[in-house]
N, C-alpha and C positions, 0 to 999 in steps of 0.2 A: 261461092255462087254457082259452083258447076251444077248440071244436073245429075251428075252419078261422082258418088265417094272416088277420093284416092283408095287406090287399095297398096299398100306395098309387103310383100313376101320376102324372106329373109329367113334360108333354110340354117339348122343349130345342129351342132352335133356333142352328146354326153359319153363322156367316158366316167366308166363308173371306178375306175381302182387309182389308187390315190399314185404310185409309182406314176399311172400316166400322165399325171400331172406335173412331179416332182423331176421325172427324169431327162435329160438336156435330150432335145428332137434330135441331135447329130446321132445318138446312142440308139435311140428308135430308128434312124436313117441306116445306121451300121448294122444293126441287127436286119432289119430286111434285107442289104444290098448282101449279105454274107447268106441266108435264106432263099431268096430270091431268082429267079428267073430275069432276064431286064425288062422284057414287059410285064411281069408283074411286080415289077420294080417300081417302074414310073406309074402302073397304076396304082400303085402303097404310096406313091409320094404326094398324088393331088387328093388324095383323102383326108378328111379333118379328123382332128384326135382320137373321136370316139369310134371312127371306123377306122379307122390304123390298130383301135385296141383291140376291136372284134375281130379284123383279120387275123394279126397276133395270136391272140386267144383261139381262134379257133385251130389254129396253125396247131398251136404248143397243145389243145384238148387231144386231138387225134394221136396225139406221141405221149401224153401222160401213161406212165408204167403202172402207178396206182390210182384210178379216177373218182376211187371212193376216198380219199382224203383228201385234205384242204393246201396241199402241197402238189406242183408240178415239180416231179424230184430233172425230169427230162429237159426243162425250159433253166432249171436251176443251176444243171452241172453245164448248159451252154453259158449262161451268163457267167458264171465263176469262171470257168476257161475261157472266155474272151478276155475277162478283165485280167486275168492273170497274162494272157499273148500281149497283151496288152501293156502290162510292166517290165515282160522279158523281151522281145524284140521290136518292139516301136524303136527307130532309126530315124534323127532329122536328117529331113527329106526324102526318103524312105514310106512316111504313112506309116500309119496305124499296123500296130503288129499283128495284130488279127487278120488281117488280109497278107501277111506274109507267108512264105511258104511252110516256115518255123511252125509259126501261129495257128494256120489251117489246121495241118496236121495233127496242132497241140490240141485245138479244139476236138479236134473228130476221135481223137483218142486218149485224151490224156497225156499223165508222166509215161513216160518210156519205161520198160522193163531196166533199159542199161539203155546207157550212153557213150559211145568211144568218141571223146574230144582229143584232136589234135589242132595245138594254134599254131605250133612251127614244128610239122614234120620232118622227120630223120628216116635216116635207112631202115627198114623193115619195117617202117609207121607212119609209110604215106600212101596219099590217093592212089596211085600207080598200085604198088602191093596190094591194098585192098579190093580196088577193082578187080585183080586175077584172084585174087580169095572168090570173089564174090561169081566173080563170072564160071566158076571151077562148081561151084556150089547150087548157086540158084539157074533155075529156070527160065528167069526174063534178061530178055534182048538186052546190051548194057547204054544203047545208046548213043549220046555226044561227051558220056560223060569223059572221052580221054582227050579234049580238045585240052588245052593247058595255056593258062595265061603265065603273066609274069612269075617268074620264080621258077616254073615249070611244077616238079611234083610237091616244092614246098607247098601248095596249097593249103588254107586250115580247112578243116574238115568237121564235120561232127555226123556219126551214124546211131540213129536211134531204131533200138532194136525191142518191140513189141512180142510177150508172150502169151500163150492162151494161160485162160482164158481171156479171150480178147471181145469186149460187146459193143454191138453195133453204136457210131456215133448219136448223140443226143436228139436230131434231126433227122435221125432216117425216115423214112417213108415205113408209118404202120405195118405195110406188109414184111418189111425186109426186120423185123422185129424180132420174130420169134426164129431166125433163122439160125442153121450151123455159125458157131461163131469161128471165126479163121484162130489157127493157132499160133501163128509166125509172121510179122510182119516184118520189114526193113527199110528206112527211109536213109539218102545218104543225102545229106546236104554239103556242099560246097560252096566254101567264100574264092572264088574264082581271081579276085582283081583285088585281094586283103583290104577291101573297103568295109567289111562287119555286114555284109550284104549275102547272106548265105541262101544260095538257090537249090533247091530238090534238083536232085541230077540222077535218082534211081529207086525205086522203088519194089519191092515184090508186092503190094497191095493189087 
């Protein structure tokens, strides 16, 4: 009996590809917070599915290596390297290995050229020795890397050592695309307190 209609609005949102459907929101939440900025973070999180996909999507168009195919080979080799950080270093309690420093790395570059694992270092194959390799050699400042926890130089360690050609990670920013690529990289991680918790303690990147 009123004299003018209800009217009720109820805004919709379509995502047109079927993964955005299928794939668990935490995996869509990880993939932008690893992406992301934090305010555009929280502004990816109050968007509804179909503008989560467009952001996305437009995110991964500008980094497609080949745009005339039906494949983002650059959105691809992120997703495969997360899942893979994923299976190698997720730590209960710890979080998800892709936001580890392992994991970062693994994404932004891949397998390693070579990898020097030590779990129970010995005379002439521990942190201490390498450090002075390293500081004798390279160029960058070394650090806090000689603070020493328990055990002292037993520390386990593992140095992953990057060769050219080496191409930019899957996310770089268009411009930084076509650049020289580095020939040499070096990442030294340290499990500090032998919890399986291995933190970046140096890097030449």
């Amino acid at each position: 009996g009123d004299a003018a209609p209800m009217v009720r609005r109820s805004g919709f949102s379509v995502a047109w590809r079927v993964e955005s459907w299928l794939r668990n929101p935490r995996d869509v939440e990880d993939e932008a917070h690893f992406l992301f900025e934090a305010d555009e973070e929280e502004t990816f999180a109050n968007l509804p599915p179909g503008e989560q996909e467009r952001v996305l999507e437009d995110f991964w168009r500008r980094r497609d290596p080949s745009p005339g195919t039906g494949d983002n080979e650059a959105r691809a080799t992120f997703l495969s390297r997360a899942e893979r950080a994923n299976q190698l270093y997720s730590r209960r309690g710890l979080g998800k290995g892709m936001f580890s420093d392992m994991g970062r790395v693994y994404i932004r570059y891949g397998e390693p050229s070579e990898v020097v694992h030590q779990v129970i270092p010995a005379g002439g194959e521990t942190v201490g020795e390498l450090v002075q390799e390293l500081a004798a050699n390279e160029e960058r400042a070394m650090g806090e890397i000689l603070i020493k926890g328990p055990g002292a130089d037993s520390r386990p360690f593992e140095l992953w050592i990057y060769e050219a050609p080496i191409p930019p990670p899957p996310y770089a920013a268009p411009e930084v695309q076509g650049r020289d690529r580095k020939q040499r990289i070096l990442f030294l991680f340290v499990d500090q307190f032998g919890t399986g918790d291995y933190r970046l303690r140096y890097t030449t990147e």
